[in-house]
Phi, psi and omega in degrees: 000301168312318150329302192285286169272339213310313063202080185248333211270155189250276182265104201288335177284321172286354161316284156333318224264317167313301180310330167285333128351308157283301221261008179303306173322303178291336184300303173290340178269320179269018177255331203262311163306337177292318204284327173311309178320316182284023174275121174239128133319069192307174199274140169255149201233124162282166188295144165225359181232143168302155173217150156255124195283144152230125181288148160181121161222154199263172178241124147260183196294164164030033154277178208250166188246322201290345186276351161301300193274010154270330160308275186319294210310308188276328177322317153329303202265353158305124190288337187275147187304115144217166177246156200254154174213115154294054181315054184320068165313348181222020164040042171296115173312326179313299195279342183280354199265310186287300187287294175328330175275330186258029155074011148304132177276113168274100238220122174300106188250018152314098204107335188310125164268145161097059183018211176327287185303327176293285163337323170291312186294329198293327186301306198299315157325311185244343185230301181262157172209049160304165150255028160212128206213114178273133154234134183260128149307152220280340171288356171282131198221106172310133161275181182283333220233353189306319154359275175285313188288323177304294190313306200305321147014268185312338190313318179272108188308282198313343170323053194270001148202177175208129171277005067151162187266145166254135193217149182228132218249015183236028166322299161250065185263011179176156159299335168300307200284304205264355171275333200274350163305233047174302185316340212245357182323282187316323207280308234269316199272277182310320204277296137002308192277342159281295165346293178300340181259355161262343181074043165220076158261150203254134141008089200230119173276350172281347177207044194250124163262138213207109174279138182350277159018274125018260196303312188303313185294329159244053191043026184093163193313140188284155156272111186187166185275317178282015234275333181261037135244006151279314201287323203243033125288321163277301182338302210278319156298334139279034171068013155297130163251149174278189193176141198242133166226131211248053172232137198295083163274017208183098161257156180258188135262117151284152187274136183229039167236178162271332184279302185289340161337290186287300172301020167272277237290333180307299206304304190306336194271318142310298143346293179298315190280341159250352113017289198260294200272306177285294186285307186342286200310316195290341195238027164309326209279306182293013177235152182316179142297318187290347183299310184327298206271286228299302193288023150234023153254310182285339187280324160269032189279332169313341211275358194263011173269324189308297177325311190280334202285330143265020175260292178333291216280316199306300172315308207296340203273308188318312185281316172286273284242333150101047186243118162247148209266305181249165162200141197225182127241164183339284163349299180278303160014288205275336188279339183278348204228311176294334187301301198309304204300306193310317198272328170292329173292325162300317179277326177294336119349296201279333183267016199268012163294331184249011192279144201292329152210194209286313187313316106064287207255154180139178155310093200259052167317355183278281165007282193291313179265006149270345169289341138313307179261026197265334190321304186288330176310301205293311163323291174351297214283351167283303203315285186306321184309338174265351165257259237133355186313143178243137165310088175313000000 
């Protein structure tokens, strides 16, 4: 109110463009408290029904081999009865030589179009037909135990998938690698485990259990730059409910450069926004009210590069050009502005109860400056996502 009214303001248009600038950030921090309140822990439940499982994960070309035989090996080591599918885009022999020792169906995908998710359908289509069928990404190396957490999940027939913490086990190969963990912290723990407690947690496509079923009801996994936040908008737009397990079933590779950094964030941002322009309007009508709210806040989560882009731009035009959007003093601003820093740094404390381990907790100053200088990817990436330029 003070802000708003406070009869601070000069120049109404750099008003605007500021106030939004401030108030993006708070805007987005009391939507991500609301979804904490709603955190619930599900309860653990043992298996009481057989399911038949199926693993799949892909290949391309100049992939590392060794990182294949660490994958397959534990993918192997799952304790619970299931059969493996290799999706080979480049029908390497070296790995069809790797899935024969380990008793993996190695299934030639060469030629398949429509990356990763086209390799999952040609796979579900033609080879596999469990009724439960996890996809890993081939850098992901699955516990033994991955199942036993899972599995009980499905017992309730509206499950059509459940989701699993993404962990990273090459965190300190660089400051890149441990700021972008560092991003995924909040999503893995609070915000997920709130989500799951509104009955809507979304979709990661790098460790996502998925019932058939599911996937059949919406013609199979989507093809998309986003494709596991399309699928599990479609999923979720047939009346499937979701499920959250705040458990490490899985580490991973996080990017541990600057250049793959930014491209994962392109795709993604891209991926998202357009989402958000193209599919959102089609599957509105089918969605809950909370389906509604959550995939137009993720869909507009991108918009926070728009944001830093004018807390840059904004001083300088204030200071040379000397047109100011307020004039205050200092004082008041800050008795107006610090109660707000003070409640957020206590709850981003507070909410570290639910983050998934001990490593975890702390200060996540890496995070915030690399999402900061993260800015322009994100802008980049609404912009295509509103034309449509498409992203390899």
């Amino acid at each position: 109110h003070w802000w708003f009214w406070g009869g601070h303001r000069k120049q109404p248009f750099f008003f605007v463009i500021l106030s939004f600038a401030i108030f993006w950030e708070i805007s987005r921090n009391l939507i991500n408290w609301y979804i904490y309140s709603y955190a619930k822990v599900p309860a653990k439940t043992k298996l009481t029904k057989n399911f038949t499982v199926d693993v799949l994960t892909t290949a391309m070309p100049d992939e590392p081999l060794a990182m294949f035989e660490k994958t397959l090996t534990a993918i192997s080591e799952i304790e619970y009865p299931h059969n493996t599918f290799l999706l080979d885009g480049g029908n390497d022999q070296k790995l069809k030589k790797l899935c024969d020792n380990l008793n993996i169906n190695h299934i030639n995908c060469e030629g398949v179009g429509g990356a990763k998710a086209g390799k999952i359908n040609y796979c579900l289509t033609n080879y596999s037909k469990a009724e439960i069928v996890l996809i890993i990404d081939p850098d992901h190396i699955p516990k033994k135990d991955f199942f036993e957490k899972t599995l009980p999940c499905f017992e309730n027939e509206k499950v059509g998938f459940v989701q699993v913490v993404q962990a990273y086990y090459n965190i300190n190969e660089s400051f890149v690698a441990c700021a972008a963990a560092e991003q995924t912290y909040g999503f893995y723990g609070p915000t997920l485990i709130g989500l799951n407690g509104l009955g809507i947690p979304t979709a990661i496509g790098a460790n996502c259990t998925f019932r058939r079923k599911a996937l059949d009801s919406i013609g199979g996994h989507a093809i998309h730059l986003a494709e596991d936040a399309l699928t599990s908008m479609r999923i979720h737009a047939e009346g499937w409910k979701s499920m959250y397990v705040p458990f490490r079933g899985s580490i991973g590779l996080v990017p541990a450069d600057i250049g793959s950094f930014f491209k994962q964030q392109l795709k993604w941002s891209t991926g998202m926004s357009y989402l958000l322009f193209r599919e959102y309007p089609k599957l509105f009508k089918k969605f809950t009210i909370i389906s509604k709210l959550h995939y137009f806040f993720a869909g507009t989560f991108y918009l926070n590069g728009l944001a830093t882009f004018f807390t840059l731009v904004l001083p300088i035009i204030f200071l040379f050009l000397q047109i100011f959007a307020v004039e205050m003093s200092l004082t008041d601003f800050l008795m107006h502005y610090l109660p707000y820093i003070g409640i957020s740094t206590f709850i981003s404390f507070y909410i570290q109860r639910w983050y998934t381990h001990s490593e975890e907790k702390g200060f996540p100053w890496k995070s915030m400056v690399l999402e900061k200088g993260t800015w322009h990817i994100y802008l980049l990436g609404v912009f295509y996502g509103l034309s449509g330029k498409k992203v390899a």
